[in-house]
C-alpha positions in Angstrom: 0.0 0.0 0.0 2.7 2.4 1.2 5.0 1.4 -2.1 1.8 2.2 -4.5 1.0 5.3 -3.1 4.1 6.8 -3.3 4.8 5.4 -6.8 1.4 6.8 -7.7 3.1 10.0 -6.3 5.9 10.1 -8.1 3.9 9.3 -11.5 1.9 12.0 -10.8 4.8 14.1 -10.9 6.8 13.0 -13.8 3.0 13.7 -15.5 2.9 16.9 -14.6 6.3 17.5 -15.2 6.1 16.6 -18.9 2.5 18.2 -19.2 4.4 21.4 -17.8 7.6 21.1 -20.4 5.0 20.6 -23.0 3.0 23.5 -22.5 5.8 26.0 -22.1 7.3 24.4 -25.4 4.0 25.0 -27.4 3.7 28.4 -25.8 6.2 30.5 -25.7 6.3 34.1 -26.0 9.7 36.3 -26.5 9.8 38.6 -23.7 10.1 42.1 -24.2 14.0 43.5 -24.0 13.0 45.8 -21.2 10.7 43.6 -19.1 13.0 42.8 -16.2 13.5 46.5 -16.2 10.0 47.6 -16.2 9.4 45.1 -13.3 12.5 46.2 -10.7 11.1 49.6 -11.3 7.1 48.3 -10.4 9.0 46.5 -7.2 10.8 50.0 -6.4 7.8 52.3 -6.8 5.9 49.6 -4.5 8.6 49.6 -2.1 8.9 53.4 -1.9 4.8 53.5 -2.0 4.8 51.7 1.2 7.7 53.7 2.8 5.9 57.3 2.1 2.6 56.1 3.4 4.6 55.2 6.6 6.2 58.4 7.2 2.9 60.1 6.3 1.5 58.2 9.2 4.2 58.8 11.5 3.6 62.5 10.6 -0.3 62.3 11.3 0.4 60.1 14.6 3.5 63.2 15.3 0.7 66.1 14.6 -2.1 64.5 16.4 0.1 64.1 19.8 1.1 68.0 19.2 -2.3 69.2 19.2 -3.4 66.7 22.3 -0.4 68.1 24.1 -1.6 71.9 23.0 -5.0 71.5 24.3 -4.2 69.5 27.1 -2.0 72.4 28.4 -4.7 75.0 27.6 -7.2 73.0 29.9 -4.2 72.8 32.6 -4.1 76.6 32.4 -7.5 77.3 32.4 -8.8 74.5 35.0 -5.8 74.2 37.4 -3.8 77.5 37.8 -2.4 76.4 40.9 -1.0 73.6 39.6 0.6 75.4 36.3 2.4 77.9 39.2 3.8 75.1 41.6 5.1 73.6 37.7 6.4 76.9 37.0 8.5 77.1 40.0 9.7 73.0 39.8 11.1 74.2 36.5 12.8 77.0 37.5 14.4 75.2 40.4 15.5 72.1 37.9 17.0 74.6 36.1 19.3 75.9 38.8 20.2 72.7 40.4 21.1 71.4 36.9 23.3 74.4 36.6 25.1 74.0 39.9 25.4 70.0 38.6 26.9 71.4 35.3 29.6 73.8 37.1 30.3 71.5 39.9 31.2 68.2 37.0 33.2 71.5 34.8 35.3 72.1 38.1 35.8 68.3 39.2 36.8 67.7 35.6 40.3 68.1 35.6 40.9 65.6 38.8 38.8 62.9 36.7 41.3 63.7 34.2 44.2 63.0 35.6 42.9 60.4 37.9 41.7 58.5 34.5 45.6 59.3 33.5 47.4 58.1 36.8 44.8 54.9 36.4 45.5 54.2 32.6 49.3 54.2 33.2 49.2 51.9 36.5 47.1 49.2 33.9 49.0 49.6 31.2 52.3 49.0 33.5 50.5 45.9 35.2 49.3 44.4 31.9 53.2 44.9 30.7 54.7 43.2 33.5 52.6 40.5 33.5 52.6 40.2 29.4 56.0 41.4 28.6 57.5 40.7 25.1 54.5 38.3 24.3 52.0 41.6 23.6 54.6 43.7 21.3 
């Protein structure tokens, strides 16, 4: 049983194999000089089609946050002053720590400098003791 059906498989094959050959034989067509051409460019217009309409909906989905955020901030004014002051002042009070932060790394700058030098040189001495001629 098993032996038939895949003989019967592989007759079916072999039919449609020479059923196929035949067919292209009695039918073929010459193909146009510029056809492979006129299809890469169809593939690259489709290609590109798809990219546009992607960053077209990137820049919908980029517009539609900016004008949630807009009227989202107008209601904040209107509704809750209170709270639009106390974010006022958080800002302005980020904005002078993160200066001190900023002038405090510039001064502490040089040290890490030359502690990043003094460190460099002790690892480049230990890794050429213990390597010696083998690393040059």
């Amino acid at each position: 049983m098993l032996f038939e059906s895949i003989s019967m498989s592989v007759i079916k094959k072999d039919k449609f194999n020479i059923m196929l050959s035949h067919a292209l034989q009695e039918h073929s067509e010459p193909v146009p000089a510029d056809f492979t051409d006129r299809m890469s460019r169809r593939i690259r217009e489709a290609e590109e089609q798809k990219v546009l309409a992607r960053v077209v909906m990137q820049e919908r989905l980029a517009l539609a946050g900016c004008i949630v955020l807009g009227i989202m901030i107008v209601f904040s004014v209107a509704f809750f002053p209170s709270v639009v002051a106390n974010f006022k002042e958080l800002v302005e009070t980020s904005i002078r720590q993160a200066t001190q932060t900023i002038n405090t790394i510039q001064y502490g700058l040089y040290l890490y400098a030359v502690f990043t030098g003094i460190f460099g040189f002790a690892v480049y001495g230990f890794v050429d003791l213990l390597v010696g001629d083998r690393w040059r």
